[in-house]
Backbone as CSV, one residue per row, in Angstrom:
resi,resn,N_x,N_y,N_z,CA_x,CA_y,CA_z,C_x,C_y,C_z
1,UNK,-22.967,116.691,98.542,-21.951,115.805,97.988,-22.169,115.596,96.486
2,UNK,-23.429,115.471,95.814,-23.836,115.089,94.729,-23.497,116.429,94.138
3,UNK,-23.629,117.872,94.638,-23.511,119.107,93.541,-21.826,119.179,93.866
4,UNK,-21.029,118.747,94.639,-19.945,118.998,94.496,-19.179,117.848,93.895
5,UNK,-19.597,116.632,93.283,-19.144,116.182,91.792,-19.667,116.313,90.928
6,UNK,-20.682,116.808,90.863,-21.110,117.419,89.970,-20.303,118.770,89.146
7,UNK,-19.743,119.495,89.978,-19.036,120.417,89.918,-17.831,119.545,89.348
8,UNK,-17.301,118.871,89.952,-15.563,118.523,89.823,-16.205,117.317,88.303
9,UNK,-16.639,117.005,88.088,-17.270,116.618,86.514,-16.893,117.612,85.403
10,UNK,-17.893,118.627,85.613,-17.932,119.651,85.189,-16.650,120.161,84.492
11,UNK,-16.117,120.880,85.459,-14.672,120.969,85.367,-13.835,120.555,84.473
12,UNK,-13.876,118.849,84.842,-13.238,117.918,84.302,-13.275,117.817,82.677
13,UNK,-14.895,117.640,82.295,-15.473,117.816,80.883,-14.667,118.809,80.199
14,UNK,-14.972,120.391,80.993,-14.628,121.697,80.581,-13.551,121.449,79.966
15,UNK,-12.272,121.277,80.965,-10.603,121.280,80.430,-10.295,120.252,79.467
16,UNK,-11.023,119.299,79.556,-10.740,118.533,77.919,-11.384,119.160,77.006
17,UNK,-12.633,119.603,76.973,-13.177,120.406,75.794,-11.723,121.647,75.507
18,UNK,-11.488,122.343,76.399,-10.330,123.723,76.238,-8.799,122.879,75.505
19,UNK,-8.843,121.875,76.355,-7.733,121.165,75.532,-7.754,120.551,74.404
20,UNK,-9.054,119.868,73.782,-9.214,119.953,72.588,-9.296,120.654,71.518
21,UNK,-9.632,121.808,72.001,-9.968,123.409,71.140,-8.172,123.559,70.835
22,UNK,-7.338,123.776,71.571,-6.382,124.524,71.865,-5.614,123.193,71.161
23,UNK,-5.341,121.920,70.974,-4.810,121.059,70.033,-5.957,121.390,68.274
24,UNK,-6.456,121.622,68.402,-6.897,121.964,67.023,-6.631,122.971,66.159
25,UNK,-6.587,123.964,67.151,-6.205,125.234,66.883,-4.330,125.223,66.079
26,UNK,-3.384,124.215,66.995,-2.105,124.322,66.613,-2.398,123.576,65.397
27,UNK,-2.811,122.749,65.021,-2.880,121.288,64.436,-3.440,122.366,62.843
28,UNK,-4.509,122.939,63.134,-4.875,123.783,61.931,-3.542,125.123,61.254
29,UNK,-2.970,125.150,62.481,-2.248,126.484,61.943,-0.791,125.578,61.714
30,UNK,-0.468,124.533,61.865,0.470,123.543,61.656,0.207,123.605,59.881
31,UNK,-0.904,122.969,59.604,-1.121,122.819,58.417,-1.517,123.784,57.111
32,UNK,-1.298,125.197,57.694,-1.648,126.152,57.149,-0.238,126.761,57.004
33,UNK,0.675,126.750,57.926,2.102,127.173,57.498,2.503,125.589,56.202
34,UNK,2.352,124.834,56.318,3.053,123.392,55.822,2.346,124.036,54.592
35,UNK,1.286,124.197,54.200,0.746,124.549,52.800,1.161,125.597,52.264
36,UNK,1.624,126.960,52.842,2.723,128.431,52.622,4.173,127.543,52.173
37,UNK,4.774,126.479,52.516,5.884,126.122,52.687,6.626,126.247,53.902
38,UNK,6.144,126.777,55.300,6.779,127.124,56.169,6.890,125.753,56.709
39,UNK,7.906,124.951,56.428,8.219,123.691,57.313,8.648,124.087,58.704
40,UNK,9.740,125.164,58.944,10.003,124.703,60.370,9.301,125.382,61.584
41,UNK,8.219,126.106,60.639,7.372,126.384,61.673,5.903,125.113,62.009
42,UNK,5.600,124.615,60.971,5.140,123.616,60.526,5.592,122.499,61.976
43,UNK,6.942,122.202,61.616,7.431,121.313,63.174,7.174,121.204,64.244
44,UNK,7.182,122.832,64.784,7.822,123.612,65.740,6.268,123.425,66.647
45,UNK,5.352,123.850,65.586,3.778,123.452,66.371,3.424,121.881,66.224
46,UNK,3.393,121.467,65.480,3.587,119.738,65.841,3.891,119.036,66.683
47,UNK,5.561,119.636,66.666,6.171,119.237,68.300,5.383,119.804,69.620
48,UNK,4.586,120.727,69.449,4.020,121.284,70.569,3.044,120.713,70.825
49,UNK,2.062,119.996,69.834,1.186,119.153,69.866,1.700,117.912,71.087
50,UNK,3.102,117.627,70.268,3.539,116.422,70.709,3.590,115.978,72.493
51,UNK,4.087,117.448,72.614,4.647,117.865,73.787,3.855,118.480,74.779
52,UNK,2.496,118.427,74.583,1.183,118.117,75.473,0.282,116.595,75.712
53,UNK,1.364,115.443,75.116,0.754,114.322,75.491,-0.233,113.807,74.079
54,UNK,-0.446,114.338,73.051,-1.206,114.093,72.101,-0.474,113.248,71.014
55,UNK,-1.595,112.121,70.746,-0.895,111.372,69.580,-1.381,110.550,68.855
56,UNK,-1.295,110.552,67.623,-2.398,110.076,66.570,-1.709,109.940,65.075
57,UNK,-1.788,109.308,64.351,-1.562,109.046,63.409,-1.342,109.995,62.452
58,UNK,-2.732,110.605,61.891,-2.601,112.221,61.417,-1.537,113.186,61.703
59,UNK,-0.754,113.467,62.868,-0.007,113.782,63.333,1.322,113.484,63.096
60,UNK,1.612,112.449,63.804,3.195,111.727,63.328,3.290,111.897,61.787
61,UNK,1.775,111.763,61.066,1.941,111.608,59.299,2.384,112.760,58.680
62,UNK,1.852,113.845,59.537,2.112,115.132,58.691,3.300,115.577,59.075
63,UNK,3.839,115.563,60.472,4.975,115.420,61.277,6.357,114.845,60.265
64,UNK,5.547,113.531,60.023,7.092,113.109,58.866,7.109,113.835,57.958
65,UNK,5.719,114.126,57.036,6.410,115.365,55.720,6.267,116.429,56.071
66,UNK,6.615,116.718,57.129,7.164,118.227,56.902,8.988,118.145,57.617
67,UNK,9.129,116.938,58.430,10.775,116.558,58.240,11.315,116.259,56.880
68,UNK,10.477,115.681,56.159,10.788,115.205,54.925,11.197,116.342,53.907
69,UNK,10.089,117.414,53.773,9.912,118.594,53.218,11.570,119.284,53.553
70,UNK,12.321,119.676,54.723,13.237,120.164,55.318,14.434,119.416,55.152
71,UNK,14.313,117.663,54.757,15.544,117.191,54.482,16.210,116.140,55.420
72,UNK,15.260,116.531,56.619,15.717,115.511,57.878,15.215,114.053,57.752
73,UNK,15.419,113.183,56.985,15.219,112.083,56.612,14.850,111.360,57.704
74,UNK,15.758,111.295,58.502,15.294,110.324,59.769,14.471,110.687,60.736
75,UNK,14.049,111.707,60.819,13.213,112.308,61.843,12.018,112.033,61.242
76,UNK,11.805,112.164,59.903,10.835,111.849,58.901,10.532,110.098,59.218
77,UNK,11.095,109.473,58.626,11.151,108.060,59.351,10.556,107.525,60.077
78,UNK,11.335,108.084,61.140,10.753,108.070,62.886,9.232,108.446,62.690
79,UNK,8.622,109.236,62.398,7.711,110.070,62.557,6.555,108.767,61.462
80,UNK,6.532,108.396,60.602,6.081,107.954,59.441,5.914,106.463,59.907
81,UNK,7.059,105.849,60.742,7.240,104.569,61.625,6.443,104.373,62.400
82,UNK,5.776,105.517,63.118,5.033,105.987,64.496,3.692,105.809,64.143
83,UNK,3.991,106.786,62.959,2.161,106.733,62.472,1.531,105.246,62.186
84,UNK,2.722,104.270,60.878,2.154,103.135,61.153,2.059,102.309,61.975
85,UNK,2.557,102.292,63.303,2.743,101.421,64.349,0.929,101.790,65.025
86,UNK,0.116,102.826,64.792,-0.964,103.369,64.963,-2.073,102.718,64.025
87,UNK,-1.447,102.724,62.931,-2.623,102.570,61.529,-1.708,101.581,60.529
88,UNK,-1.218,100.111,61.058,-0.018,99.448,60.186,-0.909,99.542,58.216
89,UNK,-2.007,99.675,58.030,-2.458,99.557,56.942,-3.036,100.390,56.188
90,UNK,-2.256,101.357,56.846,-2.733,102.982,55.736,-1.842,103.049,54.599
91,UNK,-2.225,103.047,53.570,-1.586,103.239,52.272,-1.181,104.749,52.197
92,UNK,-1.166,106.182,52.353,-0.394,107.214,52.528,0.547,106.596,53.632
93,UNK,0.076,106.167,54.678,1.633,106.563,55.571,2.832,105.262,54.858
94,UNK,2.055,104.267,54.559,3.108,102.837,53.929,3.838,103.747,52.704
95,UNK,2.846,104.154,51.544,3.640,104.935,50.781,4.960,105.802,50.723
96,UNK,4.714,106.693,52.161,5.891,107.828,52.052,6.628,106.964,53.126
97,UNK,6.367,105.950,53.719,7.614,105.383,54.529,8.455,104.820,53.245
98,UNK,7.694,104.059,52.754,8.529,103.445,51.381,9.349,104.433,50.653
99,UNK,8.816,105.268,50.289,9.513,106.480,49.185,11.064,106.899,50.567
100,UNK,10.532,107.126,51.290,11.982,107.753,52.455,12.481,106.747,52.517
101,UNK,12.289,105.206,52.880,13.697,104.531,52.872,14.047,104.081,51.858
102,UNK,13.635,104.703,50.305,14.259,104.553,48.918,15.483,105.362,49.045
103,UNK,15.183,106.626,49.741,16.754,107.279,49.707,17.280,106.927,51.036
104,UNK,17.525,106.105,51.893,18.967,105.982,52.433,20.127,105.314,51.760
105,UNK,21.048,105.782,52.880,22.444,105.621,52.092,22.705,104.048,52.282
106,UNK,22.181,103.229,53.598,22.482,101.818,53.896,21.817,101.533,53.106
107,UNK,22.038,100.142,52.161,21.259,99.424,51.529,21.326,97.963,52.273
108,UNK,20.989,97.220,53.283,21.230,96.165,54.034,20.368,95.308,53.645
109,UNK,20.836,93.905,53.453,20.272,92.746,52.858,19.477,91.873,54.479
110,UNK,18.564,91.713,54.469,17.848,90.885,55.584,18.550,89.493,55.323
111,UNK,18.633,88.538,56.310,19.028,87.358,56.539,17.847,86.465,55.600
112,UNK,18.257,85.428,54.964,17.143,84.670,54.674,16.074,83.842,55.474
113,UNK,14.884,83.986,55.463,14.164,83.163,56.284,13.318,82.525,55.215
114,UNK,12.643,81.268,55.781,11.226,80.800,55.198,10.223,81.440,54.608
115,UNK,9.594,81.147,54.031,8.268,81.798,52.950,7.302,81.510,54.702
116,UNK,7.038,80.794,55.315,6.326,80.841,56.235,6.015,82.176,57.343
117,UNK,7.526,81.960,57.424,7.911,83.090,58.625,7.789,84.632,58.109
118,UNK,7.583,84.847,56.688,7.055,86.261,56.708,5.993,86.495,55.980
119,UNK,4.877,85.378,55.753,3.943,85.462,56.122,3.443,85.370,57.457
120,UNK,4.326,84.940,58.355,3.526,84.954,59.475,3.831,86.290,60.261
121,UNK,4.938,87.080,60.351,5.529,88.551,60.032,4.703,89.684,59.625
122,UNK,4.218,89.309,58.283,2.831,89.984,57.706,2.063,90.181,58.151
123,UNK,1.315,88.777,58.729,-0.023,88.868,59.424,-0.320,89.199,60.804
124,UNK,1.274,89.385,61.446,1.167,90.021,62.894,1.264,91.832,62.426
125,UNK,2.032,92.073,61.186,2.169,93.490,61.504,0.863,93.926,60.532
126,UNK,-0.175,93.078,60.070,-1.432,93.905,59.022,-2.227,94.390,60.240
127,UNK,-2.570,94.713,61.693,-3.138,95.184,62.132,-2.374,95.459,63.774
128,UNK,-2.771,96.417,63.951,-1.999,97.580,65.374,-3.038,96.392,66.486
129,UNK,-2.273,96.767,67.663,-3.133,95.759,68.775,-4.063,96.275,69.347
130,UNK,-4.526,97.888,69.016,-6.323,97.842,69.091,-6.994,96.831,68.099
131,UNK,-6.241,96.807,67.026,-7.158,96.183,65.642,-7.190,94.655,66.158
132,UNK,-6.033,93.983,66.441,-6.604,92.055,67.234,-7.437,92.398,68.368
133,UNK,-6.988,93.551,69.234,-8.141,93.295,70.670,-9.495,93.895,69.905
134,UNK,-10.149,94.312,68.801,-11.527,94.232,68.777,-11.367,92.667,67.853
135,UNK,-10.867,92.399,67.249,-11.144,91.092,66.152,-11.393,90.233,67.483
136,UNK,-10.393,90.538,68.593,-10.839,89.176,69.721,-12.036,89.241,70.168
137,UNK,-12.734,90.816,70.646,-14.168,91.073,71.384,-14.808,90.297,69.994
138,UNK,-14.139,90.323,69.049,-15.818,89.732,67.768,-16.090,88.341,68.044
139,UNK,-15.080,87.993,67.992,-14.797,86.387,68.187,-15.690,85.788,69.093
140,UNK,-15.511,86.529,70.690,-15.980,86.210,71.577,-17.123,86.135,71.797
141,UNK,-17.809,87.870,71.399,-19.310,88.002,71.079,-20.434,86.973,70.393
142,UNK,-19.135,86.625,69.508,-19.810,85.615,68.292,-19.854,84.034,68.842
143,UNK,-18.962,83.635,69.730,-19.212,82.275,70.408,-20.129,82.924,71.649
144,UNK,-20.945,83.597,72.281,-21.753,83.806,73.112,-23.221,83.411,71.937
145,UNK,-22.948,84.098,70.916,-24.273,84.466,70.017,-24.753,82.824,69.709
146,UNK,-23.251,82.119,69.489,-23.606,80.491,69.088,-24.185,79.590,69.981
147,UNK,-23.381,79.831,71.371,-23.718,79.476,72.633,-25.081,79.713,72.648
148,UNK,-25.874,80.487,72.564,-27.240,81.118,72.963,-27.766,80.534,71.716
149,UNK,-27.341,80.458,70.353,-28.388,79.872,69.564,-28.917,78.287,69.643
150,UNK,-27.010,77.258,70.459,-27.351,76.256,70.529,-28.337,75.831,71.373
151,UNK,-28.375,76.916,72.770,-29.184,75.983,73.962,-30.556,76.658,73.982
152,UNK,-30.658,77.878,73.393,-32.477,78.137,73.278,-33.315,77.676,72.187
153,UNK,-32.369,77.724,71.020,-33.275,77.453,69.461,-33.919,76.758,69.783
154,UNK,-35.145,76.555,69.398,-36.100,75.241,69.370,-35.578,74.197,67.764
155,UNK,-35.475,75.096,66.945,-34.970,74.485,65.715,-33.551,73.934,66.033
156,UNK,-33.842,72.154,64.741,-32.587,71.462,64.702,-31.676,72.139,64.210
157,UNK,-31.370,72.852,63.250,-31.102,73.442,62.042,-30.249,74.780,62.639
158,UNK,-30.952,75.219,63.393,-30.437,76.386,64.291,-29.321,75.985,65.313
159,UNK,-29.485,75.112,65.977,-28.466,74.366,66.902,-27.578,73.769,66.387
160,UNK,-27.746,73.424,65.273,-26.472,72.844,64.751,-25.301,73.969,64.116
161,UNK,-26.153,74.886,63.709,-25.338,76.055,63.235,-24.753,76.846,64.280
162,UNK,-25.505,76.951,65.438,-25.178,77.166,66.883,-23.584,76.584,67.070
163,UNK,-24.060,75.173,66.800,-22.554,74.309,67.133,-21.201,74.331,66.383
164,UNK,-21.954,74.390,65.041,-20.584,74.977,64.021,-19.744,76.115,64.173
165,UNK,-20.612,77.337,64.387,-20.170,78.042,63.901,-19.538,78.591,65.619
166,UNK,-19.989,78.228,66.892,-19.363,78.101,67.638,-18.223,77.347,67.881
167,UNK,-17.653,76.694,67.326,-16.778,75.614,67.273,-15.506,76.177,66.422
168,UNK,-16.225,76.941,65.076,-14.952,77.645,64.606,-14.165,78.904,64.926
169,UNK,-15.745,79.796,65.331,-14.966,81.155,66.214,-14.494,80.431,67.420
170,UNK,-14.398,79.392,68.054,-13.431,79.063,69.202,-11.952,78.812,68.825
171,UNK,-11.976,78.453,67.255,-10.611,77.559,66.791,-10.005,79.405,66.511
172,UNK,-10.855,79.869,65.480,-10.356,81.820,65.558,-10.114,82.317,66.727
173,UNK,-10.640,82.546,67.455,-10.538,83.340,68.996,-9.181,82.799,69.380
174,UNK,-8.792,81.299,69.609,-7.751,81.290,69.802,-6.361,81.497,69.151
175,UNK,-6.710,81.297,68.123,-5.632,81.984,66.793,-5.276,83.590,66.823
176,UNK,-6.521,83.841,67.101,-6.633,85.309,67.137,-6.045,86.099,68.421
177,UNK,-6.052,85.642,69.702,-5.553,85.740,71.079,-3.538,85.177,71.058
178,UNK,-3.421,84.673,70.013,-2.042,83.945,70.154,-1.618,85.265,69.248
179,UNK,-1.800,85.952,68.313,-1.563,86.642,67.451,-1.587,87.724,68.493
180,UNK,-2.639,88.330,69.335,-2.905,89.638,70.679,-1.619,89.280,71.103
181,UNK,-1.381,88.352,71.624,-0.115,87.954,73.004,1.084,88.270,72.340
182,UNK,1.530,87.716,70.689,2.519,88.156,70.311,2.930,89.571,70.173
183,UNK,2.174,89.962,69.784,1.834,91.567,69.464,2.232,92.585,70.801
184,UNK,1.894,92.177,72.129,1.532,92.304,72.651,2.920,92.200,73.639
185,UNK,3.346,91.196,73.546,4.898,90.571,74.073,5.634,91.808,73.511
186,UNK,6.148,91.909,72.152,7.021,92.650,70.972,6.416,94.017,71.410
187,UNK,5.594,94.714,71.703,5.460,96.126,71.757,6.355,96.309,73.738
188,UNK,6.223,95.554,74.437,6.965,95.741,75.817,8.107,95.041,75.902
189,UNK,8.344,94.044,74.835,9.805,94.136,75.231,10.791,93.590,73.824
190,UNK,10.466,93.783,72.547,10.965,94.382,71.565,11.079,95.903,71.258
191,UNK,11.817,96.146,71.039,11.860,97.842,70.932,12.562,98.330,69.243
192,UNK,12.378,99.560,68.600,13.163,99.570,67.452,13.523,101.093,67.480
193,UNK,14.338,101.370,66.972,14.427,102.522,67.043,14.921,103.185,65.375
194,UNK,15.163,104.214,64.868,15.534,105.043,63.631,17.027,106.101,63.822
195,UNK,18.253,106.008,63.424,19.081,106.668,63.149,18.713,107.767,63.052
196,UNK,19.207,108.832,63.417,18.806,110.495,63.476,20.112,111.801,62.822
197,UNK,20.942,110.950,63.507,22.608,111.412,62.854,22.676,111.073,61.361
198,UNK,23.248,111.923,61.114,23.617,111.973,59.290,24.648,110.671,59.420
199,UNK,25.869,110.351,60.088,26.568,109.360,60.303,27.008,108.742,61.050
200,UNK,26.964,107.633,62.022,27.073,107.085,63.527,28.389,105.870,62.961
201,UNK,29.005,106.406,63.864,30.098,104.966,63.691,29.605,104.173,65.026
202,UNK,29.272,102.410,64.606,29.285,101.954,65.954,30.342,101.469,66.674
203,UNK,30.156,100.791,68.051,31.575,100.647,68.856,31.372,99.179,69.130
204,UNK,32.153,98.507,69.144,32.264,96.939,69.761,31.525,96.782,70.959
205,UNK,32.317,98.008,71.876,31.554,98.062,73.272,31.028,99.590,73.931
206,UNK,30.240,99.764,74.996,29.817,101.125,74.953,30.968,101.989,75.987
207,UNK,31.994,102.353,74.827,32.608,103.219,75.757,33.688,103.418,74.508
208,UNK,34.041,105.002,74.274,34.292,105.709,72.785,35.622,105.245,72.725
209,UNK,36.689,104.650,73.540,37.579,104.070,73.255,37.687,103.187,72.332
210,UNK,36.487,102.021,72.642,36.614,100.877,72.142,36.352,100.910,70.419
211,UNK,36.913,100.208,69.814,36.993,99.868,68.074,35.858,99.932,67.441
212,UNK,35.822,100.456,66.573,34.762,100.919,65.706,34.129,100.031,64.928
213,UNK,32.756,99.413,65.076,32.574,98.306,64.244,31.892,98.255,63.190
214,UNK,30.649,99.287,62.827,30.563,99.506,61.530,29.842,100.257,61.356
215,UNK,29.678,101.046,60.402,28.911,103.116,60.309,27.493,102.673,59.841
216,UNK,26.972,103.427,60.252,25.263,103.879,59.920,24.661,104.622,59.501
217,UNK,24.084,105.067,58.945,23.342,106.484,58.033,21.900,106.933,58.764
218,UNK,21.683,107.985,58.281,20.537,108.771,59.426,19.457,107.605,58.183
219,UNK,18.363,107.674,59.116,16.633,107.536,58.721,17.178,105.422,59.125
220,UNK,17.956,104.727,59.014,18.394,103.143,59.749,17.244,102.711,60.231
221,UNK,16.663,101.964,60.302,15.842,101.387,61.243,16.489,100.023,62.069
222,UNK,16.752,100.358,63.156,17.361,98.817,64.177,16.915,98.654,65.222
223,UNK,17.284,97.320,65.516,16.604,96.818,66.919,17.444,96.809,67.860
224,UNK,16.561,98.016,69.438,17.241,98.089,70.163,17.491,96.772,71.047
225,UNK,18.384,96.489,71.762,18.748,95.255,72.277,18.867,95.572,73.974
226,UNK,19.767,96.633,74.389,20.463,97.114,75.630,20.702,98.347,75.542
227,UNK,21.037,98.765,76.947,21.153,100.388,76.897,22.098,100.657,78.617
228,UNK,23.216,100.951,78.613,23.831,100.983,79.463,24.459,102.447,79.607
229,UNK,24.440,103.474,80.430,25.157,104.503,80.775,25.224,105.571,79.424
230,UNK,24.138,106.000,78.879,24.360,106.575,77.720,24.425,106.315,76.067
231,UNK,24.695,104.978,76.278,24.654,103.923,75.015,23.474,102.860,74.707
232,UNK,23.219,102.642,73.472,22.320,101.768,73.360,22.636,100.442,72.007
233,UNK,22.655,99.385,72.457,22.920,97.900,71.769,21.806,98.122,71.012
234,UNK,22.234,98.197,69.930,21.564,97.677,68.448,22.115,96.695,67.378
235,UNK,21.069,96.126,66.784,20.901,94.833,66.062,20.356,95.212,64.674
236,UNK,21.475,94.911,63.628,20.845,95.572,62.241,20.160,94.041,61.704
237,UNK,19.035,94.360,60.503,18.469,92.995,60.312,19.682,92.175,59.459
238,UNK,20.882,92.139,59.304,21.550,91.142,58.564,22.953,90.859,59.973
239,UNK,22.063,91.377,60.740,22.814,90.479,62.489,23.766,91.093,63.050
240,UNK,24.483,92.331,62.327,25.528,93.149,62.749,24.892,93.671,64.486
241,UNK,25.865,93.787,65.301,25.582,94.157,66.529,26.830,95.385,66.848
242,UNK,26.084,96.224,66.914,27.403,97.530,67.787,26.312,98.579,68.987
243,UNK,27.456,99.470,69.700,27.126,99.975,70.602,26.801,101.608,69.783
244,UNK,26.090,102.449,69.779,25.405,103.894,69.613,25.330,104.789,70.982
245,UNK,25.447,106.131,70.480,25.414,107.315,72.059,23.554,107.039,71.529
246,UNK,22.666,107.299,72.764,21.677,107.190,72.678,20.883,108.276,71.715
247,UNK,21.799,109.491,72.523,21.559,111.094,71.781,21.336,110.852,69.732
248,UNK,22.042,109.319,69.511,22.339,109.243,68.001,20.616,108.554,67.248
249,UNK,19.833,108.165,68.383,19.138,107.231,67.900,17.919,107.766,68.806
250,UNK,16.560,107.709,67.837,15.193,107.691,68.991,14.208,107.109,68.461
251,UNK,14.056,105.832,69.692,13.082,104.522,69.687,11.442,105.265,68.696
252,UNK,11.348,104.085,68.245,10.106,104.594,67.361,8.710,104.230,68.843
């Protein structure tokens, strides 16, 4: 029994090692056409990357400039959107997201809010929700470490610092856990998606009869809302609401 998981281990190890080889391999020759100029071959293995389940930042990043390179703005977008939703505080991927939505054609004004509310906006999107779930393991670690300094130290001096500094990573931990939950809420049931079509007229309601309520430009970023029979409810940030063919739009 023991040499026959041993075996199925084995195995197991093996085909991720082969599958790692064999994503490196595209990933290198991805970036070796992208440096010739060959963008759409450049894609073509990217997407193949994509399209074995693999996904990483590096990827989506180079993924957007080489849509970018070709002209496809929104696919670029999408791709550049992805990466930071991975790494929200990488300065290359913030950079070329910025530079691509310098050229769209929408220029849309956000609703006014409070100086509060986007700092508080800020500080949910400066780190991806691996980055709060380790800040929470620190937190936690660190009220165990206080815990243990208050009740063994023999020193006054030690226990009291025990108590402080346990007292404040408790007031963090929970700050820090309310910040996880939001994060956390918004990735399962906020959704956003990027325009892909050069031009989308939207519809009042989802069905191509109905009245046209107002046009969109490829690389858009909106919030999906609903999705009924082919169509999907989106929400631009200055509150406009219309109906999209889904085929027009893909969720970041």
């Amino acid at each position: 029994m023991k040499n026959f998981i041993s075996i199925i281990f084995s195995i197991i190890l093996f085909s991720q090692f082969v599958h790692a080889k064999e994503i490196e391999t595209l990933f290198n020759q991805a970036v070796a056409h992208y440096q010739k100029g060959e963008y759409e071959q450049t894609v073509n293995l990217f997407e193949q990357i994509l399209s074995k389940g693999y996904k990483g930042k590096s990827l989506y990043y180079n993924l957007g400039n080489a849509y970018f390179r070709l002209g496809k703005i929104g696919l670029a977008i999408l791709n550049y959107e992805r990466a930071k939703k991975l790494s929200p505080s990488d300065e290359d991927v913030n950079h070329n997201l910025t530079f691509a939505n310098s050229r769209l054609i929408d220029k849309i004004e956000t609703l006014p809010r409070f100086l509060i509310f986007d700092w508080w906006e800020n500080l949910l999107s400066s780190m991806s929700i691996d980055g709060w779930a380790y800040v929470t393991y620190f937190f936690y670690i660190l009220i165990l470490v206080s815990v243990g300094c208050y009740y063994f130290a023999r020193n006054l001096k030690i226990q009291r610092f025990g108590f402080y500094s346990g007292f404040v990573s408790l007031v963090l931990l929970v700050f820090v856990i309310i910040l996880l939950v939001v994060n956390l809420n918004r990735e399962f049931n906020v959704k956003h998606g990027i325009i892909i079509d050069q031009e989308v007229v939207t519809k009042f309601s989802p069905d191509l009869n109905s009245k046209d309520a107002f046009v969109v430009h490829e690389g858009l970023k909106v919030k999906t809302e609903d999705s009924i029979g082919g169509w999907i409810k989106i929400k631009l940030i200055d509150g406009k609401v219309g109906w999209v063919k889904s085929s027009s739009l893909e969720v970041i």
